[in-house]
TORDRENZA-717483 format. One record per residue (C-alpha): z, y, x. Coordinates in steps of 0.02 Angstrom, whole numbers, padded with zeros to 5 digits, always signed. Layout:
N
ZYX/...
This chain:
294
+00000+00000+00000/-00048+00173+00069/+00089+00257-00032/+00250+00312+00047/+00386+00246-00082/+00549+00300-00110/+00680+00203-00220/+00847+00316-00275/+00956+00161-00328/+00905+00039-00225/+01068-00055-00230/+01093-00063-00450/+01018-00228-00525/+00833-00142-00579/+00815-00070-00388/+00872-00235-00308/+00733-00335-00419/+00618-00224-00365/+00652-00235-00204/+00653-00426-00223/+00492-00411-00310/+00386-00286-00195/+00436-00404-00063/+00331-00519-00130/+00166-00389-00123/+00236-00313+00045/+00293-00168-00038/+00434-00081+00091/+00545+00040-00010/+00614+00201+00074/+00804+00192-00027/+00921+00301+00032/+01125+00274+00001/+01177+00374-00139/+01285+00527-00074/+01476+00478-00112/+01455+00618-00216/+01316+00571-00328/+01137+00681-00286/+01152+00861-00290/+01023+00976-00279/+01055+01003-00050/+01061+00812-00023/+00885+00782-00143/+00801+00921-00062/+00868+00845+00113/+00828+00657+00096/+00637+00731+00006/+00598+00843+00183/+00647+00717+00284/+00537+00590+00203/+00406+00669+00126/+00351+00530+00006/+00217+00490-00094/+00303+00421-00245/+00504+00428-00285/+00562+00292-00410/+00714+00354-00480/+00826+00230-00541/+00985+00329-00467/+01104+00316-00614/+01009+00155-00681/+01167+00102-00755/+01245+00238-00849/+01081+00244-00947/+01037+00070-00981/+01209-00044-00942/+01365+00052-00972/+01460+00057-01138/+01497+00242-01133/+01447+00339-01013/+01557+00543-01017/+01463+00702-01073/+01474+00801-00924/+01436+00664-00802/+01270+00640-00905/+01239+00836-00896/+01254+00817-00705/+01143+00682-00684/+01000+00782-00799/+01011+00923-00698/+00978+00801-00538/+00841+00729-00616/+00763+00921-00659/+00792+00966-00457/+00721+00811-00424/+00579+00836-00529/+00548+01005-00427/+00539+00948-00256/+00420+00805-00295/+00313+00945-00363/+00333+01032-00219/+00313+00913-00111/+00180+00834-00181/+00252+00666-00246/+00214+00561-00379/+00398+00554-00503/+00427+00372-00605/+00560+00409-00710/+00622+00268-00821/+00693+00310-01002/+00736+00185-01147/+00728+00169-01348/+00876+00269-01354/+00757+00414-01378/+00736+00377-01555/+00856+00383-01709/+00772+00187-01758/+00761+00253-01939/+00577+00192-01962/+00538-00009-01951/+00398+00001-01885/+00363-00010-01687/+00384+00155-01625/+00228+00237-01492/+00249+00355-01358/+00174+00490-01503/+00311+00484-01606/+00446+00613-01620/+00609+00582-01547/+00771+00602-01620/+00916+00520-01516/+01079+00490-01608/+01218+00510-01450/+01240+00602-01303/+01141+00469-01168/+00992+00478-01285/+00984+00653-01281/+01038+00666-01097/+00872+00548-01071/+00761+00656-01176/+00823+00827-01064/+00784+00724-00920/+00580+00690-01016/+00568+00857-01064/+00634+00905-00866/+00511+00815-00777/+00372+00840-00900/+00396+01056-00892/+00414+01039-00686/+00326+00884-00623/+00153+00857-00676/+00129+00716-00576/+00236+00573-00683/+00256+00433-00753/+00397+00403-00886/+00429+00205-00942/+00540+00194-01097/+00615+00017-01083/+00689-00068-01221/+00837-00183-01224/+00852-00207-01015/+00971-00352-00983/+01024-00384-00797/+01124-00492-00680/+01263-00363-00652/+01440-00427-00716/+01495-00260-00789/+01343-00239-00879/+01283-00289-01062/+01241-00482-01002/+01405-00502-00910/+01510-00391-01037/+01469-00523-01200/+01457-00682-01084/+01652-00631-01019/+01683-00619-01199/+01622-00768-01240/+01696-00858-01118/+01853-00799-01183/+01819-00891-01347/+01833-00709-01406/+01730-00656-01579/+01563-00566-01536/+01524-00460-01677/+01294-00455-01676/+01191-00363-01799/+01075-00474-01890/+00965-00329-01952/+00935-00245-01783/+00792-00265-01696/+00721-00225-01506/+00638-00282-01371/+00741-00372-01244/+00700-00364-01084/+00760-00466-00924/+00772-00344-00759/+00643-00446-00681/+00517-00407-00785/+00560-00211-00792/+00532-00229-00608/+00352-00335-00609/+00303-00170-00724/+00369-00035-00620/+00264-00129-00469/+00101-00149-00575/+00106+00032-00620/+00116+00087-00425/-00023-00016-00382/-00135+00061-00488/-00073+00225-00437/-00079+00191-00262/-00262+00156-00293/-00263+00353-00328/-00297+00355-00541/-00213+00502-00615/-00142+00399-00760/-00007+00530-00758/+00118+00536-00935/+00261+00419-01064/+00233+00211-01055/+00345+00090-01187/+00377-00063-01111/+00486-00213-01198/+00474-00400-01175/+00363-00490-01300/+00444-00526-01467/+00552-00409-01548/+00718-00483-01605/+00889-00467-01661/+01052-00459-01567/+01088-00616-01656/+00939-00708-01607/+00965-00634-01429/+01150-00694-01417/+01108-00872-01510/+00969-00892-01346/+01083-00818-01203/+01225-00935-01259/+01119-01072-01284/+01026-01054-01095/+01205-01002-01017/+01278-01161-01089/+01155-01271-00988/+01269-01202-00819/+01450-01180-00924/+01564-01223-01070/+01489-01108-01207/+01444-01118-01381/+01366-01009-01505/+01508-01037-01630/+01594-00838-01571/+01436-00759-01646/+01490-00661-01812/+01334-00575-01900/+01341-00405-01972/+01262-00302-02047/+01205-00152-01927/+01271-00009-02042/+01464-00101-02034/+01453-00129-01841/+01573+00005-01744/+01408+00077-01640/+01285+00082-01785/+01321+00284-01752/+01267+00300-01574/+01144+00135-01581/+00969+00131-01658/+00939+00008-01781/+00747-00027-01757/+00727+00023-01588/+00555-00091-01583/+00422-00014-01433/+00255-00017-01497/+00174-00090-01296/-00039-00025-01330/-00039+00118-01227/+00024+00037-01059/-00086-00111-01098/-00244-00005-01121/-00207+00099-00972/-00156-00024-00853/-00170-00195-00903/+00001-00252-00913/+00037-00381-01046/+00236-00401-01106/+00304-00554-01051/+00413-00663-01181/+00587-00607-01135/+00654-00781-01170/+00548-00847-01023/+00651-00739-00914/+00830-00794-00967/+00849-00952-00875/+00804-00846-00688/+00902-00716-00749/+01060-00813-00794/+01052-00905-00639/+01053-00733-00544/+01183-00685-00637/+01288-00869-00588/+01262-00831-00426/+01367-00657-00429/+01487-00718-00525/
């Protein structure tokens, strides 16, 4: 690859599966340790002059916007206005900005799929920290490419996999919507996408603008839990008899969690190829990942 690439976040679970994954292609990542603390405007503009890259992947706060369970106002606000200086000194120097983003930009009101045309309306304070960070980079940055994920599910143990699996393993109840619906999508996958998308850029196409990527077949949290308890019990003493259905308007996040948060997947097919992968193909690597850190 001619590109110079930079990865902020190199050591969350989406940056180490890319890594993991580029290796593959012989794609060497530039990732610089995050500053103790967190990016501020002097350390981004130092780490960008230094480097001078051709394309920054910014996955630095990867899991405050797709893993945590809450993540505080203000530490969202600071993290959108790194993403905005950010956005500024790959315009100034040139670079190519992938951004990643997430369903969380809509209010899921409509059932149908949603497309990168539609308007957003987040319901809580991380989807509307991750549509400041859109409208950021879109006003300063010309040069982009934002990917809206859908459900991500990783290896880390403090994150949504390893939250309900500790749970279950508890033998504690796991309260699942069985109206809900999303795309699940294993890390591994998010990453094969991420790489696709700098080939073709690194191939100089100016396919510049917002992506939805989820893993093939929407589904419920319900059908989601039923599978990862049903793959995770091949490797440890699970069942599926903790899962208690509910209705997504009398779960305790219905407020802050969209209830068709479906990504319609045309546009990043028609522009660059990339087909979604069934997401329960994925589980059985990614629970075996996730073994291995446990």
């Amino acid at each position: 690859m001619r590109m110079r690439l930079m990865l902020l976040g190199g050591g969350n679970a989406l940056g180490q599966a890319l890594i993991r994954l580029g290796a593959h292609d012989d794609l060497a990542f530039i990732a610089p340790r995050m500053p103790t603390q967190g990016w501020t405007s002097a350390t981004l503009t130092a780490v960008l002059d230094e480097h001078r890259p051709s394309a920054v992947i910014n996955l630095a706060y990867y899991h405050d916007w797709f893993q945590a369970s809450h993540v505080p106002a203000e530490r969202l606000a600071l993290q959108e206005q790194a993403v905005e200086r950010l956005a500024e000194l790959c315009q100034h120097y040139e670079s190519i900005l992938l951004q990643p983003s997430s369903y969380r930009v809509f209010d899921g009101i409509r059932a149908t799929a949603y497309s990168e045309k539609d308007d957003v309306s987040p319901l809580d304070e991380r989807g509307r920290a991750l549509v400041g960070m859109e409208q950021g980079i879109r006003s300063r940055c010309p040069r982009h490419v934002l990917l809206r994920f859908g459900w991500l599910l990783d290896d880390s143990p403090d994150g949504v996999l390893g939250r309900f699996l500790a749970r279950a393993e508890a033998c504690e109840p796991l309260i699942v919507a069985d109206d809900r619906r999303g795309n699940p999508t294993p890390v591994n996958d998010a990453a094969r996408v991420i790489i696709a998308i700098l080939k073709q850029l690194d191939c100089g196409a100016p396919l510049w603008g917002t992506y939805h990527y989820g893993g093939h077949e929407a589904a419920t949290p319900l059908v989601v839990g039923q599978a990862i308890l049903s793959e995770a019990s091949k490797r440890r003493a699970l069942t599926t008899d903790c899962l208690r259905p509910m209705a997504h308007a009398d779960c305790e996040d219905a407020h802050i969690e969209p209830q068709h948060g479906v990504l319609a997947c045309k546009k990043i097919f028609n522009t660059f190829g990339i087909k979604p992968r069934a997401w329960r193909a994925g589980l059985p690597g990614l629970l075996e990942r996730f073994n291995d850190h446990a």
